[in-house]
C-alpha positions in Angstrom: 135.3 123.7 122.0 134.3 123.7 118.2 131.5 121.0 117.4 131.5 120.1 113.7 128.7 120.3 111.9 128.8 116.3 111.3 128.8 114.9 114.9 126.2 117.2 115.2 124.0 116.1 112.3 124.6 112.9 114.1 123.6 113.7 117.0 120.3 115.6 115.9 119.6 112.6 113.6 120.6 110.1 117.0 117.5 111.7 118.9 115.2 111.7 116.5 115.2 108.2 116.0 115.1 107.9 119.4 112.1 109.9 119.7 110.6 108.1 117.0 110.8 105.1 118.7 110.0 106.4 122.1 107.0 107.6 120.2 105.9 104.2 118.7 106.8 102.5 122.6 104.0 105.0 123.7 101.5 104.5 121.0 101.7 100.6 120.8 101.2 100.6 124.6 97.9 102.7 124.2 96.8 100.7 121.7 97.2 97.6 123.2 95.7 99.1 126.7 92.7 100.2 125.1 92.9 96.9 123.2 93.0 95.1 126.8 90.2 97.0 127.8 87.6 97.1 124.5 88.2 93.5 123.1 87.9 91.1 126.3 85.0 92.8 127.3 83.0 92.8 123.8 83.6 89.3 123.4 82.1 88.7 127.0 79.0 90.3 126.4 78.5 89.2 122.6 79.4 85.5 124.1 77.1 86.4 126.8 74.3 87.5 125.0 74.4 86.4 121.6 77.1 83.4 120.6 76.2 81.4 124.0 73.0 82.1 124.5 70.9 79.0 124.6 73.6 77.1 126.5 73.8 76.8 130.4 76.5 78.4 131.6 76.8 81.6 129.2 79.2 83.4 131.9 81.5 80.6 132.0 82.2 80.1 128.2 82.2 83.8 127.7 85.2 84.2 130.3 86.6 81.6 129.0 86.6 83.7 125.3 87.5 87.1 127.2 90.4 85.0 129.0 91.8 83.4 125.6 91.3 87.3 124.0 93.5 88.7 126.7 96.3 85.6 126.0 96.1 86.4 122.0 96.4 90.2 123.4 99.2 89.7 124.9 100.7 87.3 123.0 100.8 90.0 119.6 102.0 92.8 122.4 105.4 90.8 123.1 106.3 89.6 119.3 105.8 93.3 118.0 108.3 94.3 121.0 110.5 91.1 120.5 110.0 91.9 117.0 110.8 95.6 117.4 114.1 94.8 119.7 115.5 92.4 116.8 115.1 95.6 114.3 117.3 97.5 116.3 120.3 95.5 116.5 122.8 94.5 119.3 123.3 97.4 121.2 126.9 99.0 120.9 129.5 97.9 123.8 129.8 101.4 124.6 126.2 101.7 125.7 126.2 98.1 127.1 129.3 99.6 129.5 127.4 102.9 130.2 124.3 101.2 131.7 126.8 99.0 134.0 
C-alpha cells in the first residue's frame, strides 16, 4: 500500500497536537496538585500564626481559609479544563462512533 505524503503530514501533524495537549493535561494537573498541596497549607499556618492571631479560635478560621483556598483551587482547575474542551470543538462523529 502507497501512503501519500499528505495523509501522512496529517497524521504526523494529528499526534503532535495530540501530544501537545496530552502534555498541557499533565502539566496543569501538576500544577494544580502541587497547588492543592502548597497554597491550603500556607494559608493555614499564616492564618494561624500571623492574620488570626489575637483571636480565639485561630485553627478554626484558618481552616476555614485553607477550606475556601481549596474551593477557589478547584474551582480555576475545572474552567481551564471546561475552558480547554470548548477550544477543541465538537468531536468528529467518526470518533464519537469509535468510542461506542
Amino acid at each position: 500500500a502507497v501512503v501519500s505524503t499528505q495523509s501522512t503530514g496529517y497524521f504526523i501533524q494529528t499526534n503532535l497536537s495530540t501530544m501537545k495537549s496530552k502534555a498541557s493535561t499533565v502539566t496543569q494537573l501538576l500544577l494544580t496538585a502541587f497547588s492543592m498541596l502548597t497554597i491550603p497549607l500556607t494559608l493555614f499556618f499564616a492564618g494561624r500564626w500571623y492574620l488570626f492571631a489575637a483571636w480565639e479560635n485561630t485553627d478554626v478560621y484558618s481552616a476555614i481559609l485553607a477550606i475556601l483556598a481549596v474551593h477557589v483551587i478547584l474551582g480555576v482547575y475545572c474552567y481551564v479544563a471546561y475552558q480547554e474542551v470548548i477550544a477543541e470543538g465538537p468531536a468528529p462523529v467518526a470518533q464519537l462512533k469509535k468510542a461506542d
